[in-house]
N, C-alpha and C positions, 0 to 999 in steps of 0.2 A: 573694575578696579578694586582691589585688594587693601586695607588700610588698617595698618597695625599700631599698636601700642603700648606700650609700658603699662601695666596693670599689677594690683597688687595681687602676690601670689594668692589660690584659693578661692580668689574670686569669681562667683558663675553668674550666669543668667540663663536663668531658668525661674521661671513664675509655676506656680500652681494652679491644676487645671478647674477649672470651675464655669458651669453651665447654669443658665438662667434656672430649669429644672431643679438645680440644687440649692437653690438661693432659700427656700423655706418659703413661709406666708407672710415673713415679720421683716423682710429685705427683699432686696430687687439687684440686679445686675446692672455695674456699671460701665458702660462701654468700653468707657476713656482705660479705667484700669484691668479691665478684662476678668472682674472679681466682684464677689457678690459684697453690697452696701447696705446698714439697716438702714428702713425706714424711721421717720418722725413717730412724734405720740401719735395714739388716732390715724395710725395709717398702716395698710396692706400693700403687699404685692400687687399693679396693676395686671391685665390679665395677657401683655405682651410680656411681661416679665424685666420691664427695660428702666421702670420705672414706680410712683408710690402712689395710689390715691388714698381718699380716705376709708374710712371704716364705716357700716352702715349708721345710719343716725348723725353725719357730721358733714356737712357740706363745706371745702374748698374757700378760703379766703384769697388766700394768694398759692402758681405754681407757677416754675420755671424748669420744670421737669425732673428727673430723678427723684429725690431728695427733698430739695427744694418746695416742698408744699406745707403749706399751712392751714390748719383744720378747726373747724371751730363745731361745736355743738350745737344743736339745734334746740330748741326750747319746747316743753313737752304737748305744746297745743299744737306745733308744728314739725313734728316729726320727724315725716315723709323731707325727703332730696329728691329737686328736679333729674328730670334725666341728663342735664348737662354735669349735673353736680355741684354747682356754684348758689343752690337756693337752698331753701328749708320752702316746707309747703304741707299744706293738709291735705291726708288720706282719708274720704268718706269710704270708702273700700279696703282699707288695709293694705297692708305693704308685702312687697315681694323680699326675698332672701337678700338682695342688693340695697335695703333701705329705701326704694323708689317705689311708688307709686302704683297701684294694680286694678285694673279694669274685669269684668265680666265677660262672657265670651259675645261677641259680635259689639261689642263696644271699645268705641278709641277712648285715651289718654287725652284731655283736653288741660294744658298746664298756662299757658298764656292766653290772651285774646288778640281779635285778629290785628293786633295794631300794636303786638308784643308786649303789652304789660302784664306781666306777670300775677297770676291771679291767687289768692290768699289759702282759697283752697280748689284743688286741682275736679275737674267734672270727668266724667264720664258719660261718653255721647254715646248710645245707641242708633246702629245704623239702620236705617229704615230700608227693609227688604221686602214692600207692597209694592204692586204691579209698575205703580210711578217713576219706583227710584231704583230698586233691583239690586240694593249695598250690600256691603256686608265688609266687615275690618280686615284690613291686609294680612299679611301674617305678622307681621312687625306690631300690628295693632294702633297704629299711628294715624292710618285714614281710612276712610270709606270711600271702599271703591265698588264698580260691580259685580255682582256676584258670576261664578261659574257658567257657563250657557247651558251648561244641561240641567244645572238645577231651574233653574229658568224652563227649559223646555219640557221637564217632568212634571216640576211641582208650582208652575207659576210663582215661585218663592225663590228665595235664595235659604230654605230647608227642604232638608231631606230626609223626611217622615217614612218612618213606615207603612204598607210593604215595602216604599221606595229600596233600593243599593245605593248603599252609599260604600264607595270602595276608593282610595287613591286620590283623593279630593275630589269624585267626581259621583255624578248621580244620576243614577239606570232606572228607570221602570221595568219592575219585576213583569218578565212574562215569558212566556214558554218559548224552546228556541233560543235562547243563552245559551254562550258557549259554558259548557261545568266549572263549576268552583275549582281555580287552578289549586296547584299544590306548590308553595313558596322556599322547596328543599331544594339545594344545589347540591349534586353528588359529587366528592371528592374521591374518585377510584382508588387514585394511589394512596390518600391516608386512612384510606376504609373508613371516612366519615364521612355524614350530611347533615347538612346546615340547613336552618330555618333563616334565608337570608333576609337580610330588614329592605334591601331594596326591591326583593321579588314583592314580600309582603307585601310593602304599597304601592306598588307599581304593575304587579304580574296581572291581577285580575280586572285593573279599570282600563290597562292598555287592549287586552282580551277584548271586553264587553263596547270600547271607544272603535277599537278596530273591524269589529261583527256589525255593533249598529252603525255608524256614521262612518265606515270607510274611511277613519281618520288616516290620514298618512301617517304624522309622528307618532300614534299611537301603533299603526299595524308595523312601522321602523321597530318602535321600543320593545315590543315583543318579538322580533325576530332577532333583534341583538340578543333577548335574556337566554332565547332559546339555540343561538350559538355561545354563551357566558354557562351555558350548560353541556356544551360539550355535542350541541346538536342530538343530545340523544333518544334517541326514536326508542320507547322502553313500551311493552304491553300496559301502561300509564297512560291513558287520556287526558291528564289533569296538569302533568308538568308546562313548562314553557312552552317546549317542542309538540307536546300533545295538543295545546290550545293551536297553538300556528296550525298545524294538519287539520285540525277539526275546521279551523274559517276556511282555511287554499283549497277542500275537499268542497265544504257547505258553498264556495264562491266561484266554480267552475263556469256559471252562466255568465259571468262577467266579463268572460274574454282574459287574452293573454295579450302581454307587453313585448314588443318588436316580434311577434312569431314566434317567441321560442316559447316553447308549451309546459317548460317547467315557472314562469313565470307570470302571475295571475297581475289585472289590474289590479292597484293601490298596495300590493304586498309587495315585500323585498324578496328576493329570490336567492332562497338559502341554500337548495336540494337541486340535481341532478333528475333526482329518481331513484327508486331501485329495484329497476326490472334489471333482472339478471343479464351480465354484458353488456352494458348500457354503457359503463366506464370506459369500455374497448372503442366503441362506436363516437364518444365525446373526445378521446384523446386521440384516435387515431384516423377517422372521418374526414375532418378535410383539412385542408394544409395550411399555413399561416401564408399569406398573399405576396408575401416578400421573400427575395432570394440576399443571400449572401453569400460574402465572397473576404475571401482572405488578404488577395494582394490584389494589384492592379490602380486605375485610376479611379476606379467605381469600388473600390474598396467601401463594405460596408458590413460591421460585426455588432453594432450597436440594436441592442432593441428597447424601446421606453417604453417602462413601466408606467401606469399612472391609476392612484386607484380614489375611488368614491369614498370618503371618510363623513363615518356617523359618528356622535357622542351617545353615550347610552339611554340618554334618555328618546333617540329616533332624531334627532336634527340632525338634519346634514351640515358639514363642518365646511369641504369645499373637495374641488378636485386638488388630489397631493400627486406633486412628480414621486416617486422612488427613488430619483439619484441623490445623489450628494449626501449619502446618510442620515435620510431625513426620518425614516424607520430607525429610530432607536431604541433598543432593551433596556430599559430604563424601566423600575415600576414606581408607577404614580398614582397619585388617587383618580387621575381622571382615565375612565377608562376607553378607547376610542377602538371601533371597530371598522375594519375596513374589505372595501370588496374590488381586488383589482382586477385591470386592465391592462391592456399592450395594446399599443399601437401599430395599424397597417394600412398601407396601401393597395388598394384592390388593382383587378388590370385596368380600370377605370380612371387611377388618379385618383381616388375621393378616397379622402382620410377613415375608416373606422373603429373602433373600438372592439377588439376582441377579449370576450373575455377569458378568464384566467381561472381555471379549476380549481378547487384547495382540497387538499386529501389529508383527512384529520385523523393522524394517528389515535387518537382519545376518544375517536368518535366510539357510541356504545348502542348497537340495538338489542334491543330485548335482551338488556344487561349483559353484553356478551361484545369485547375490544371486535371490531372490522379494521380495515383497513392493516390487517396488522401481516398478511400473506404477499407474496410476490405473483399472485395469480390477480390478473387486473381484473377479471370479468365479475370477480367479487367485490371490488371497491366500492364505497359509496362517495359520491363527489359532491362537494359542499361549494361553497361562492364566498364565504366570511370569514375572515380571522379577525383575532388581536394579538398585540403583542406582552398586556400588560392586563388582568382583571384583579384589582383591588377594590371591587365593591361590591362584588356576588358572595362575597366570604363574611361581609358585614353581619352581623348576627343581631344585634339587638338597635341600636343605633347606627345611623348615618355618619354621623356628627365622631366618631369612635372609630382608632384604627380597626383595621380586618383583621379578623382571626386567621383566615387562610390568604394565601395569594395565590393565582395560577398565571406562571409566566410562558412565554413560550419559549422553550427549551433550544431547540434546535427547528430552523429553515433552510429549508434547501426549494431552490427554483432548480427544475429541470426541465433544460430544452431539448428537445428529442428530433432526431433528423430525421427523415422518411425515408423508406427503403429504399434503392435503388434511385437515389435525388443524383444528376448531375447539375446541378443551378442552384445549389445550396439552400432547397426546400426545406422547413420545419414544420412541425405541428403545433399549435397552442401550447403554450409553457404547462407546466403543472408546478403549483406551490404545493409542498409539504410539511407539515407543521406536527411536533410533537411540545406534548403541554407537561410540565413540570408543579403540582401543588409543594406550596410552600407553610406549613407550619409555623404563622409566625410565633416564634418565642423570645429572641433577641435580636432587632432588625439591625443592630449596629455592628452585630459578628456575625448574621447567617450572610450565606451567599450561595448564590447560583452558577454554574455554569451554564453561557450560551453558545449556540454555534450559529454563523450564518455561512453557506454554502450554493454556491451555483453547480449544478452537475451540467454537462455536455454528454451526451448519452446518443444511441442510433441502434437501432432495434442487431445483437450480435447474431441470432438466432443460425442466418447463414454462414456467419463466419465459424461459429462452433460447428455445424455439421459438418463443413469442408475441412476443418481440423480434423476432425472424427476419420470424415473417412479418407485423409492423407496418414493419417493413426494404423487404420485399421489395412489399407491395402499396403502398405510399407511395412507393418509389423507383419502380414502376413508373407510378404518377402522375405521378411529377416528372418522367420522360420524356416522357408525355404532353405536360404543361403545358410542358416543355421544346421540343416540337415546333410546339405553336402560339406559341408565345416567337418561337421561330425563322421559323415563316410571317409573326409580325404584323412582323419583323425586316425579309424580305426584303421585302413590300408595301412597309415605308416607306421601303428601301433603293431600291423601284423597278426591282428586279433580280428576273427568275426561274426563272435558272440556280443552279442548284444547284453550287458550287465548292468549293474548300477553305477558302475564305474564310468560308462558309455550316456548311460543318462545326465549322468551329474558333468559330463564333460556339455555335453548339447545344453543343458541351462546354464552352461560360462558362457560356451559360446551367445547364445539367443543374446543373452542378460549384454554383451558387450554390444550385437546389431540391433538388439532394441535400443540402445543408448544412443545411440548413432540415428537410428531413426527418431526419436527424441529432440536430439538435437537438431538434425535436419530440420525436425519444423518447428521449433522455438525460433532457430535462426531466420527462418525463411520467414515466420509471422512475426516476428520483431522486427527484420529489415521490410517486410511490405510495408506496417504501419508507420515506420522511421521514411518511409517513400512518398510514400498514397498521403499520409496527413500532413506534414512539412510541405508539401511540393503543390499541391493544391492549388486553385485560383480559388472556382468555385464551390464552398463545401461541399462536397461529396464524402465524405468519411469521417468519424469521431471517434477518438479513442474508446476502449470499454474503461468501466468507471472501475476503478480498486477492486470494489468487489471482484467484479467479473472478470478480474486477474488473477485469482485466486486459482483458477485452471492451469492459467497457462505459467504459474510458479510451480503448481505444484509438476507440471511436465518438466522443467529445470531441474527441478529435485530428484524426480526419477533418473532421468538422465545422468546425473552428478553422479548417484548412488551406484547405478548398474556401470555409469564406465568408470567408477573405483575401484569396482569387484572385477571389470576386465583387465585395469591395471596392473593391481595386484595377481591376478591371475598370470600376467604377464611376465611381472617379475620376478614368480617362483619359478616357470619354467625356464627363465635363461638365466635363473642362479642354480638351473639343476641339469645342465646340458654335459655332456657327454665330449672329451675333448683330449686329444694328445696330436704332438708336435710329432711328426718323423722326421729324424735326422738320417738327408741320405748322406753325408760324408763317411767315405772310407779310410780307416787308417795308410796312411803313409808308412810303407817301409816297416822295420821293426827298431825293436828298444830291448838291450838287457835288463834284467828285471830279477831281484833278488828274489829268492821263494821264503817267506817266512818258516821260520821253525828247523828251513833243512839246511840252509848255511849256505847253496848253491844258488849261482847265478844262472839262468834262463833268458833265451830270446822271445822274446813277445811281442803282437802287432802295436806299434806306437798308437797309444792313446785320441781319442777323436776330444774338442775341446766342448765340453758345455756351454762355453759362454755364448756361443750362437743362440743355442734355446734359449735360455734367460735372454735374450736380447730380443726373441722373438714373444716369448711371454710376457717380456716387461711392456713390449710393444700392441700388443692384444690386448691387455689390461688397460693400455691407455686410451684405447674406442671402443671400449665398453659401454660407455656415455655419450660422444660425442652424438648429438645431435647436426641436422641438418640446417638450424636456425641456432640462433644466439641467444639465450634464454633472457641473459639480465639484459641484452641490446630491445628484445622483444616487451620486458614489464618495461623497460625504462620508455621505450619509443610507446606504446599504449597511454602510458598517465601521461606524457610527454602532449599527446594531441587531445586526450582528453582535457586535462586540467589548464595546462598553459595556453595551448590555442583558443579550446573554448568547446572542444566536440560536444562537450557535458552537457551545456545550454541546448544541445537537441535534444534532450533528454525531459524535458519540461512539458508540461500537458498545455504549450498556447502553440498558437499555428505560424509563430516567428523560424524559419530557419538561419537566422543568424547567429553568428557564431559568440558576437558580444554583446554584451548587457551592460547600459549602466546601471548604476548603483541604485539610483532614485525611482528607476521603473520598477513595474507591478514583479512580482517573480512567482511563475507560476508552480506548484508544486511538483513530484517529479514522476513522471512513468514508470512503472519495472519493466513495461512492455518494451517503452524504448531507451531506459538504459542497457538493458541487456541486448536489445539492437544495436545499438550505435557501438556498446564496447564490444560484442563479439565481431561487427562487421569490422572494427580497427582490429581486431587480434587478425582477423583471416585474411586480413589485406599487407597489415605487418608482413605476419607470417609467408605469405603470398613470394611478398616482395625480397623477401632473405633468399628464400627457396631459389628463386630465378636468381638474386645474384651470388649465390654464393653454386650454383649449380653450372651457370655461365661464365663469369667471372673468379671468381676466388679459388674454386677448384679445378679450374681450367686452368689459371695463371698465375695463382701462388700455393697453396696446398690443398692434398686429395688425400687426406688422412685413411680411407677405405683403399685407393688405390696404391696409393705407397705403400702400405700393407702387405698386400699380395706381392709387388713387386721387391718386397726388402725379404721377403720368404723366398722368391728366387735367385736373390742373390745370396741369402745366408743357406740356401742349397735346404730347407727345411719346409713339408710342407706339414698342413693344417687338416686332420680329420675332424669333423665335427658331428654330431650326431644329438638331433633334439627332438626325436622321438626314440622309438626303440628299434623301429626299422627304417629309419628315412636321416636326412643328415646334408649334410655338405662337402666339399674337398677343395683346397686351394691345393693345387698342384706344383709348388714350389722346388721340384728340383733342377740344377744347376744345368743349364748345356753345357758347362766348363769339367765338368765331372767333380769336381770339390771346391770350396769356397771359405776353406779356413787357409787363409793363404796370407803372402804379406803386400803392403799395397802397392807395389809395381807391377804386381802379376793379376791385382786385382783391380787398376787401371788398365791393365792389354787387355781382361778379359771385357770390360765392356767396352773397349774397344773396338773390338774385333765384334759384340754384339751389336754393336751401333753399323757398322759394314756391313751388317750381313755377312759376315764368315765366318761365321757356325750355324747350327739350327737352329729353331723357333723353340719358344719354351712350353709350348702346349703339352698338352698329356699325349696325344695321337702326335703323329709325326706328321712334319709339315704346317700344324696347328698351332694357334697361338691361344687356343682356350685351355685358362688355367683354373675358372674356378666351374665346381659342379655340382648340381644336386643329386643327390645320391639314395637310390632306395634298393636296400641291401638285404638279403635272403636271411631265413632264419637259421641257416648253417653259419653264415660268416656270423649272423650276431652271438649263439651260441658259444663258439670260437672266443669273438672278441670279450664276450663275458665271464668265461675261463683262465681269461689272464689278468682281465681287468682284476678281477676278486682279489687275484694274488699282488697286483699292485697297490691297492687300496685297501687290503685288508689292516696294514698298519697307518694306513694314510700318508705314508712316504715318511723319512726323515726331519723330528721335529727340531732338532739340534743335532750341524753335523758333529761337534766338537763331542757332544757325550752321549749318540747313539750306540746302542749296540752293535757289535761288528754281524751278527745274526741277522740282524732287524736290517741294517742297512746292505749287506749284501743280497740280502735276499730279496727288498726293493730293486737293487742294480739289474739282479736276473730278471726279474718283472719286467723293467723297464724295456733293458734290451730285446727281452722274446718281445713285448706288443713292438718295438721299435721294428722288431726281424721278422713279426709276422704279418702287420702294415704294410710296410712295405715290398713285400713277398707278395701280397696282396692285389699292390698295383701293379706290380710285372707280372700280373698274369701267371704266377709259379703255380697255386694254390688250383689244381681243374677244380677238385668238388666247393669249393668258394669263386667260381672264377667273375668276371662281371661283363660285360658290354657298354658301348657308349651310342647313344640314340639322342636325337632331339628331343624335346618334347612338345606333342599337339599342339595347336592352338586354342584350343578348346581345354586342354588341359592347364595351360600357360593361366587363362581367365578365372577357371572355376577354382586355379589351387589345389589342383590334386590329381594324382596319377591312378591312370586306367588302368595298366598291366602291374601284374601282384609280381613279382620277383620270386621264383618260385625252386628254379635250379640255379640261377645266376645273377646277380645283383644288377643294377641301371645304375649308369652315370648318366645322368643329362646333363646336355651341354648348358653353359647358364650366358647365355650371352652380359650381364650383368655382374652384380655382385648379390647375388640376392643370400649369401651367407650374410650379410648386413642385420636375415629376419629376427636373429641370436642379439644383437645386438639392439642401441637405442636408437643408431641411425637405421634400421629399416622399419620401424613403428614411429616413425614421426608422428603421424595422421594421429593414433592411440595418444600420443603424449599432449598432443598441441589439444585437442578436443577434452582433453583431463585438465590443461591447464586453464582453458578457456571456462569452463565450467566450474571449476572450482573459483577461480578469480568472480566467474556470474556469480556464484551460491555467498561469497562474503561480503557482496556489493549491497544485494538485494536484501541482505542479512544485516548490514550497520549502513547503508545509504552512502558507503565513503569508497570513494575508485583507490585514494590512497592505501587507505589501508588494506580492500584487497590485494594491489598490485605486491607491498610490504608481504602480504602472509605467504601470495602465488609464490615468490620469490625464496622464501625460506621452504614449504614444503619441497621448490625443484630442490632446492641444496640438499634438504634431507635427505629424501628418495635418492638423489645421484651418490651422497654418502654411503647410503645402506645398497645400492647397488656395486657402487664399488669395493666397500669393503665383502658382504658377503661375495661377490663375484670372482674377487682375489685368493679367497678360504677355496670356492669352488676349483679353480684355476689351479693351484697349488695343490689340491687333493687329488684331482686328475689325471695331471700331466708330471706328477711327481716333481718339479720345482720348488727346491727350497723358499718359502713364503719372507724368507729375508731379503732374497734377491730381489724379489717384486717392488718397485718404488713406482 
């Protein structure tokens, strides 16, 4: 609820920030106002800061806390202030900094007697430390209690005289066979400093000598924690933490080991592996964790529990801690708590055990030199302890005194690793890995850390990379192949059979587009297995590879993307550079008088043929230029359509759910490249798919066949199509008329297909009797001579750029071009022309597959028949497969590239407009250069 008010203008609320810290010596912090208060006469800062006592020499008459206290001076034969603060009292000893009362060492403060009356001058008892009583003063100094037991067992005393050790409050009989005088330095690698730490100080060397002589537990604990608080580091140093621990677990080998396992000694904690070379390989991958899991089902079971053994640093055990529920928190505190986990398992027995759980210590240091820091396991060294928080190995001079340094743990990652060839959802022991971050403390209120905490799911890829490899390497070696006779069917139709740089640099287009192909092939194929194999599961059997180890299989995408842009574009020069003229076979009707310029006389001449055929015919060539076999923006929109609204996306996520929906509140797991670019390219190919068969079955069976209407509107406009896109090979739509002309008017151009619809007239095939009208054409170097003889003269001026204000030169002498290729075309196909003549043959079946013709045309040119339309090659509809696999690929490279399906599907969709832009328009320039068509007509 909201509740407002009339307030006078300007008025804030806002107080001034102020902290006990800032209060001074001379005032205290008051709660209520959230602001520092002075204190009275004769009064200080208490040492909570909350509140006032008195000043030394002045004992408390009256307090009611804050403020509120009243002081009064003490009179000079009595000095001394109890320790409650409410007396005066005499000091035969002298007083401490606090005005109270001060003792000798092994002597209490005696201020009352035992029946609390307060005594006039304050005693000091000496505590009696003969065999009888064995005292000695607490550290408070307040009572006597018994002394130490080792003083006791060294020196029958509660002193510890020399030679005796006195080290950490405890005390050793000097004698040979002591582990060495440790060394009290904790090494800070990443600040490139070491510390003399105050808790190594008194603790490093009595835990040593408690744990060698008396098998102490908490003592052999506390020095194995210092010596993980040090990074476990095994240095050519005898003397460090680590050095003492090796020196006792080496000197204690008679003692036997704890449950069988051989790196762990009675009484010691077990911090090492070992480090005989592969030993890491043999611990991690040796035997299998005793449990199977499983994804789906009623026996559904993905859960494994963590539970690990917690010490405080001084060797007490703290308890068993579960791991779930965020009970490991990064947090740094003064207490520093070390732990050695475990996972739970059941053997084939039923009987619960404890497995334990490796830790692989980035920071570990031997012989001052990082391990752990290569991806080769057999070098590893594996430790048993972490922390997450060490604020007291950095301590330097005092306990009692923030840490100079902290070392937090930076980043954790648990990784479960599957075993090879598991169908039962077999694991190996988890591995922990820990990286240690020092911290400099300088300002704890603005320094920060970042942490990570991370589970990896990992399974050895080893075989899945080699069978990549070699699907790589037998497939690329195909594509060389097929690249080679690419290149042979290239030179044939080139009609050249020298081998140049020209011939080289064509076989790395070709290669560069079937390696892309093969690229993609197995990106798709190893993106749809894992979108398979790991959704579809019961029992684990398969784990994705981790990020990292996708780094391969992106960078194979990228090749891919790269080499089929370069076949693309290779693509699109060649069929904006093809070779093309319209033959018109109508003949003049009849004659026309016709004025002769310049001489005044009228002349008969053959009536004009009309152009507008052609332009109807080019305007219509120009229009399936592009048309593709699929629906570009039907194809983005239907992809982001199932990805983002259905849900395909959600398979896309690194958990083993195959459902399509998520609510909000669930875990969301982050996302694969492997199988986003699975799932979206299997919708682009199944899209795709699905256009192909309906618009191949349906749409152009039963509403329009933009290719086949084509050919059939070129036989009705009596005009056919020469094409030619190499220098000796090419195509021919055979469009002329069975009616003998077809600029006609439409009565006569309704009886004519009439009458073809009856059957009575011929077939409009090129051979008689034949209804094959289109062909591939591989033409001699006499006809192309020939055709490049006239061509020049056509395209020497480019044809007429404006009819209105061409030159009558320029444009006549165009007309003559046009008509001689018009007149020698077609001369051509009737067979007039012997030393150009041609033949019409099938072609092979083997030729049909490899793409390219066996016999060289050498006195006479080849028409094969084309059962098809495969003049389509020229155009966008016979390179579907090239376009779809560029689109497909690019849409992967902008996905994988910003994480968002939208935005690729947005970009895929403006490169198609581009690209069909720039093919259409430069294709139109080409079209109009050619076929001499005024480029106005073109719409």
């Amino acid at each position: 609820m909201a509740v407002s008010a009339a307030l006078p203008l300007a008025l804030g609320f806002s107080v001034p920030l102020q902290r006990p810290a800032d209060c001074g010596a001379d005032r205290y912090f008051d709660s209520s106002r959230l602001a520092c208060a002075p204190c009275g006469a004769h009064q200080r800062q208490s040492a909570g800061g909350s509140s006032c006592v008195c000043e030394p020499g002045y004992r408390m008459v009256s307090s009611n806390g804050g403020f509120t206290v009243t002081c009064e001076k003490c009179p000079e034969n009595m000095s001394g202030v109890t320790q409650d603060g409410w007396n005066c009292i005499t000091c035969p000893k002298g007083l401490t900094s606090k005005g109270n009362c001060k003792c000798l060492y092994n002597e209490i403060l005696v201020e009352r007697s035992v029946d609390g009356i307060l005594l006039n001058e304050a005693l000091c008892v000496h505590c009696n430390g003969s065999e009888q009583s064995f005292s000695a003063s607490d550290a408070s100094g307040n009572r006597c209690v018994r002394c130490e037991k080792t003083f006791i067992q060294v020196s029958k005393s509660c002193d510890c005289n020399s030679p005796n050790i006195l080290t950490g409050g405890l005390c050793f009989l000097a004698h040979e066979g002591l582990p060495p005088k440790g060394v009290a330095a904790v090494r800070f690698a990443q600040l490139g400093i070491t510390l003399t730490s105050a808790w190594f100080l008194k603790n490093l060397q009595s835990s040593a000598f408690a744990c060698w002589l008396y098998s102490n537990l908490t003592a052999c604990q506390a020095l194995g924690n210092m010596c993980v608080m040090n990074m476990n580091s095994l240095s050519s140093s005898r003397t460090d933490a680590c050095g003492l621990f090796q020196y006792i677990f080496v000197s204690t080998a008679r003692v036997g080991v704890t449950h069988s396992i051989p790196y762990w000694r009675h009484n010691l904690p077990w911090l090492y592996y070992g480090d005989q070379p592969g030993l890491a390989s043999q611990v991690l991958e040796k035997n299998n964790f005793p449990t199977s899991f499983t994804f789906k089902g009623t026996d559904k079971d993905v859960k494994l529990k963590f539970i690990a053994a917690s010490f405080d640093a001084a060797g007490n055990f703290l308890k068993w801690q579960s791991l779930e529920g965020g009970i490991l928190q990064l947090c740094p505190d003064t207490q520093t708590k070390l732990n050695a986990a475990y996972v739970f398992g059941t053997t084939y027995q039923q009987s619960q055990h404890l497995w334990a759980v490796p830790v692989l210590n980035l920071n570990l240091q031997y012989n001052e030199k990082l391990v752990n820091q290569g991806s080769n396991m057999n070098n590893w060294l594996l430790t048993r302890r972490f922390f997450l928080v060490d604020a007291l190995s950095g301590k330097e001079n005092d306990l009692e005194k923030p840490p100079s340094v902290v070392r937090i743990a930076s980043k954790i990652t648990i990784s479960i690793r599957l075993v090879s060839h598991t169908q039962r959802g077999t694991i190996y022991p988890p591995l922990i890995t820990v990286a240690y971050t020092d911290v400099l403390i300088q300002n704890p209120e603005t320094q920060s850390v970042m942490v990570s905490f991370a589970v990896s799911y990992e399974m050895n890829q080893s075989e899945a990379q080699i069978q990549t490899d070699i699907a790589l390497g037998v497939l690329g070696g195909l594509a060389v192949l097929w690249s080679l006779l690419k290149t042979a069917g290239w030179k044939r139709r080139t009609g050249s059979s020298i081998i140049d740089l020209q011939t080289v640099f064509r076989f790395l287009l070709f290669y560069a587009g079937d390696l892309a192909n093969v690229f993609f092939i197995v990106t798709v194929g190893t993106g749809i297995y894992w979108l398979v194999f790991f959704k579809a599961q019961q029992f684990v059997s398969v784990l994705l590879p981790l990020p990292s180890q996708e780094e391969d299989f992106v960078t194979y995408i990228a090749c891919a993307f790269s080499l089929k842009a370069l076949q693309f574009l290779h693509l699109l020069v060649s069929q904006l550079a093809i070779d093309i003229f319209f033959i018109d076979w109508e003949r003049p009707k009849g004659k026309v008088l016709k004025a002769v310029e310049g001489e005044g006389v009228i002349k008969s001449a053959a009536a004009p043929v009309s152009i507008w055929r052609t332009y109807f015919i080019a305007n219509e060539w120009n229009e399936i230029q592009t048309v593709r076999k699929i629906n570009p923006l039907f194809q983005v929109l239907a992809v982001l359509f199932f990805l983002e609204v259905v849900g395909f996306s959600n398979l896309a996520l690194m958990d083993a759910s195959s459902s399509l929906a998520r609510s909000r509140e669930s875990y969301v797991a982050p996302w694969s490249r492997i199988l986003r670019f699975g799932v979206s390219a299997a919708l682009w190919v199944a899209i795709a798919i699905l256009q192909v068969i309906f618009f191949a079955v349906i749409y152009e069976r039963f509403v329009e066949d933009k290719i086949s209407q084509f050919v059939d509107l070129c036989c009705v406009s009596n005009i056919s199509v020469f094409l030619l896109s190499h220098n000796c090979f090419g195509y021919y739509i055979h469009g002329r008329s069975v009616h003998g002309h077809a600029d006609t008017n439409m009565e006569e151009m309704n009886m004519n297909l009439k009458r073809e619809a009856e059957n009575l007239c011929s077939q409009r095939g090129l051979l008689p009797n034949t209804d094959g009208q289109t062909f591939q054409i591989s033409i001699s170097r006499k006809m192309r001579l020939h055709y490049d003889w006239i061509h020049e003269t056509l395209t020497r001026k480019r044809g007429p750029a404006r009819l209105l204000d061409s030159s009558a030169n320029t444009f006549e002498q165009s007309t003559r071009a046009y008509n001689a290729m018009n007149k020698f075309l077609s001369s051509f196909i009737d067979h007039v022309h012997k030393e150009t003549d041609y033949i019409v043959k099938d072609k092979l079946l083997l030729e049909r597959i490899l793409g390219m013709e066996f016999m060289e045309p050498i006195e006479k040119s080849i028409f094969y028949n084309d059962e098809g339309h495969s003049f389509s090659d020229v155009l966008y509809y016979g390179n579907e497969t090239t376009l779809l696999i560029f689109d497909i690929l690019f849409f992967s490279v902008v996905d994988l590239a910003s994480q968002s399906f939208v935005l690729a599907a947005i970009l895929t969709y403006l490169q198609q407009e581009i690209f069909r832009f720039i093919r259409n328009t430069l294709g139109q320039k080409n079209l109009a250069s050619k076929t001499l068509v005024d480029q106005r007509f073109l719409i």
